[in-house]
LUMMIKOL-428811 format. One line per field, with one value per residue (C-alpha): residue number from 0; residue in three letters; x negated, y, z. Coordinates in nm, 2 decimals, decimal comma. Layout:
<rs>
resi: NUM ...
resn: Ala ...
x: X ...
y: Y ...
z: Z ...
</rs>
This chain:
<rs>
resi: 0 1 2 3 4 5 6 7 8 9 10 11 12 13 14 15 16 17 18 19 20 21 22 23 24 25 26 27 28 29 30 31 32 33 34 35 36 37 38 39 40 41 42 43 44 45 46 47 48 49 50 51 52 53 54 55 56 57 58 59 60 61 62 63 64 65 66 67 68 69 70 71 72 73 74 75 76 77 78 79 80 81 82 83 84 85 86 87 88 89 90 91 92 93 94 95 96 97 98 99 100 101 102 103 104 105 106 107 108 109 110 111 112 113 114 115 116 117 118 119 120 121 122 123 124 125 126 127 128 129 130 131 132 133 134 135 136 137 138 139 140 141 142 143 144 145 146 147 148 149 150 151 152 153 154 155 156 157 158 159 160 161 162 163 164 165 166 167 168 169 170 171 172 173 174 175 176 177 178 179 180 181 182
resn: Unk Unk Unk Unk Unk Unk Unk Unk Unk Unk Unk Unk Unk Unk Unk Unk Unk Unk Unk Unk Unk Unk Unk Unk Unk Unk Unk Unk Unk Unk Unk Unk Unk Unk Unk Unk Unk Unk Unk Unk Unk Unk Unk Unk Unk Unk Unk Unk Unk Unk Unk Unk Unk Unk Unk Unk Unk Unk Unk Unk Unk Unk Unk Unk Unk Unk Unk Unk Unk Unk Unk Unk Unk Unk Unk Unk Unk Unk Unk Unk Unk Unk Unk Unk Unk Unk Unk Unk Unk Unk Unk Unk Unk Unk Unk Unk Unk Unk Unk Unk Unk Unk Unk Unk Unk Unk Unk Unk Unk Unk Unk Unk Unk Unk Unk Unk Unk Unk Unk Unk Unk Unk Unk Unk Unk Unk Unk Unk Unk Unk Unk Unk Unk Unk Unk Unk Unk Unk Unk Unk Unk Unk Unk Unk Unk Unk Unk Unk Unk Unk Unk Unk Unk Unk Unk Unk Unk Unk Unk Unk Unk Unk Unk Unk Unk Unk Unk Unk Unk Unk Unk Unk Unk Unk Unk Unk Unk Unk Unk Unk Unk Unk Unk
x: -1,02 -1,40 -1,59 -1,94 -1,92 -2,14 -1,96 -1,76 -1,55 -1,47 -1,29 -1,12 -1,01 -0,91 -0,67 -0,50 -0,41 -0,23 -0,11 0,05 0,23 0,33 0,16 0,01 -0,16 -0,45 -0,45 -0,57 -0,85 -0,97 -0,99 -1,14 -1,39 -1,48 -1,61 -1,73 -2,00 -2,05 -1,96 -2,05 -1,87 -1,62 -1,43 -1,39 -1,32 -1,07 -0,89 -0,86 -0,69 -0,47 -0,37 -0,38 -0,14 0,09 0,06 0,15 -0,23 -0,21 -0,51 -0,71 -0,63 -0,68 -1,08 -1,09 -1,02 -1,29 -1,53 -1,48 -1,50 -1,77 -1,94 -1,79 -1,69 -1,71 -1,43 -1,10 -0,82 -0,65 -0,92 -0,78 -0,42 -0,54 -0,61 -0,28 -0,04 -0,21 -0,22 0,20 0,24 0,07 0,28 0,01 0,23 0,06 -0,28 -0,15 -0,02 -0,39 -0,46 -0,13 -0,10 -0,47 -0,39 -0,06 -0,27 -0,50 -0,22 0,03 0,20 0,24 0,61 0,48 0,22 0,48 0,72 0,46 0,41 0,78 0,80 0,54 0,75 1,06 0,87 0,80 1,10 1,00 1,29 1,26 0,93 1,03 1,30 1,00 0,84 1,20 1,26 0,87 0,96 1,28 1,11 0,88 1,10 1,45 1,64 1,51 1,70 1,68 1,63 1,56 1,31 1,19 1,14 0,99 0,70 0,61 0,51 0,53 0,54 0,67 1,05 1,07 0,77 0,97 1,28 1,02 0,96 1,30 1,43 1,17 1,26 1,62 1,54 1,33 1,67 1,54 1,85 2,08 1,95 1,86 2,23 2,34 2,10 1,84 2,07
y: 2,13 2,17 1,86 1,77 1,50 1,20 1,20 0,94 1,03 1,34 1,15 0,97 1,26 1,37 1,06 1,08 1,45 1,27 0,98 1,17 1,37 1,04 1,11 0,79 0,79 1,03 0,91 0,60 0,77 0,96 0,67 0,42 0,74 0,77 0,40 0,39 0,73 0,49 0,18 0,06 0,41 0,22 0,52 0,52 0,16 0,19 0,48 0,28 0,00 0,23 0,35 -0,01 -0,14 0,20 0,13 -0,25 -0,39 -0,59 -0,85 -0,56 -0,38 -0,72 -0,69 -0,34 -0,34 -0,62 -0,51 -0,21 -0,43 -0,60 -0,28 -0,07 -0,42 -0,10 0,05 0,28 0,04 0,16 -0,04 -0,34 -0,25 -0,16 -0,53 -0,66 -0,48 -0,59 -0,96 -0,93 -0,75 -1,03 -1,27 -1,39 -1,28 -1,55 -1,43 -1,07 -1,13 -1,12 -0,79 -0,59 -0,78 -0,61 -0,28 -0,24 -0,31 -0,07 0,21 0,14 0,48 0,46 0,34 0,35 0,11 -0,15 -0,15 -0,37 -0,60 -0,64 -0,72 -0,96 -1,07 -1,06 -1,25 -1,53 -1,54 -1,52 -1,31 -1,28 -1,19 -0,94 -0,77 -0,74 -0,49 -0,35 -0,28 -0,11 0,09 0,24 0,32 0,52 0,69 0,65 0,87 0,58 0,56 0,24 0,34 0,71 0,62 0,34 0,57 0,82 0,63 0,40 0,55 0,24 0,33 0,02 -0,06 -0,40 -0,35 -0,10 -0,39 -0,65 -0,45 -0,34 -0,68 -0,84 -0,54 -0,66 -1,04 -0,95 -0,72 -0,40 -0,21 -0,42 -0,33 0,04 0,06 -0,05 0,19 -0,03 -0,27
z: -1,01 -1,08 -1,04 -0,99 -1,23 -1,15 -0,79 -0,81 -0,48 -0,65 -0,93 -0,64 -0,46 -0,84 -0,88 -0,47 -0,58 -0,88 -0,78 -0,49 -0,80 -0,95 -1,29 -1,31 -1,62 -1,49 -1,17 -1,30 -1,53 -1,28 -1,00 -1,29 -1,36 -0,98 -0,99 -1,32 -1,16 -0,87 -0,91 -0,53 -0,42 -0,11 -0,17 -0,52 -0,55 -0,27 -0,45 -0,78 -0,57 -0,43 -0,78 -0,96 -0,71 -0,74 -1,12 -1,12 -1,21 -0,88 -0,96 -1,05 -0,76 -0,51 -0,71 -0,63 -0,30 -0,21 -0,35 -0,16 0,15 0,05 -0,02 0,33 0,57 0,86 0,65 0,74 0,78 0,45 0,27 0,39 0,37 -0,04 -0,02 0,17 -0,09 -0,37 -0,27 -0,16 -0,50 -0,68 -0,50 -0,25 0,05 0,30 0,19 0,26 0,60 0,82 0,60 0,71 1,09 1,16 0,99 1,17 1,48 1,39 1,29 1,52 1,47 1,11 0,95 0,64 0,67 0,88 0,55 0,42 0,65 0,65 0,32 0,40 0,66 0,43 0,13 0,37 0,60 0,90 1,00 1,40 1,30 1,06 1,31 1,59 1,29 1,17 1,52 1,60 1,25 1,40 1,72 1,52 1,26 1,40 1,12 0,92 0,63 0,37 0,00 0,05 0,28 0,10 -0,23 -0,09 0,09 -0,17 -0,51 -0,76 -1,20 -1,22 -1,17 -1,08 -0,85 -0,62 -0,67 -0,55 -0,26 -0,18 -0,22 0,04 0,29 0,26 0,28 0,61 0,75 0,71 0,53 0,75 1,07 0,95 0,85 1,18 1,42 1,50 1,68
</rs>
């Protein structure tokens, strides 16, 4: 890919290609790039949350995604759920809980984005809250199917980062209820 170099949303199309690949290593040079071009570039900064939280630098990529905020507060809803993962990744799962509630509200269609707030759910048990979402999520995507699924949606370098997140999907019900059809 040819880039115009001092773009820095170049470099952060440059790391989505990559991280979407899984090679993690130059997705994060190229998202660090995009923001080191443009360092108030909402979405380079976003991108390089994206990746840091994919890559397990979680307090880096809760930084990242506010100061994409602060920079773009009129931004797409991903921005905030950048913010949301990184804060239930770091262990800040009541912090993350306003940042997944409005992005689920705003992309009510997407499973993906609910597994998170389930987690959320999950890390804090609040388990009839967490079935309301495992239940919305099955609606949605009702060949749901727990690890596969799981795996394939969420793209972490880390192992115990995807064991985090599997284990708060199962504390909130998910592979239980997934297992049983929903019901």
């Amino acid at each position: 890919m040819t880039l115009q170099p001092q773009l820095g949303i170049a470099h952060a199309a440059k790391a989505h290609y990559h991280l979407a690949r899984r090679e993690y290593d130059p997705a994060l040079a190229a998202a660090t790039r995009g923001t080191e071009c443009d360092p108030t570039s909402v979405e380079a900064l976003a991108q390089l949350a994206q990746v840091q939280v994919h890559c397990g630098q979680h307090e880096g990529a809760a930084s990242s995604a506010r100061r994409a905020l602060r920079f773009g507060p009129a931004s797409p809803p991903w921005y905030r759920l950048m913010l949301g993962m990184s804060l239930l990744m770091q262990g800040a799962a009541a912090d993350a809980l306003p940042w997944l509630r409005q992005v689920v509200a705003e992309l009510c269609n997407s499973w993906r984005v609910r597994l998170w707030l389930i987690a959320a759910y999950g890390a804090l048990e609040c388990r009839e809250a967490a079935q309301e979402e495992v239940q919305a999520l099955l609606r949605l995507k009702p060949a749901f199917r727990f690890e596969s699924w799981v795996q394939r949606a969420i793209a972490f370098r880390r192992e115990e980062d995807m064991e985090r997140m599997l284990r708060l999907l199962r504390r909130a019900g998910l592979e239980e209820t997934a297992r049983q059809g929903g019901g």
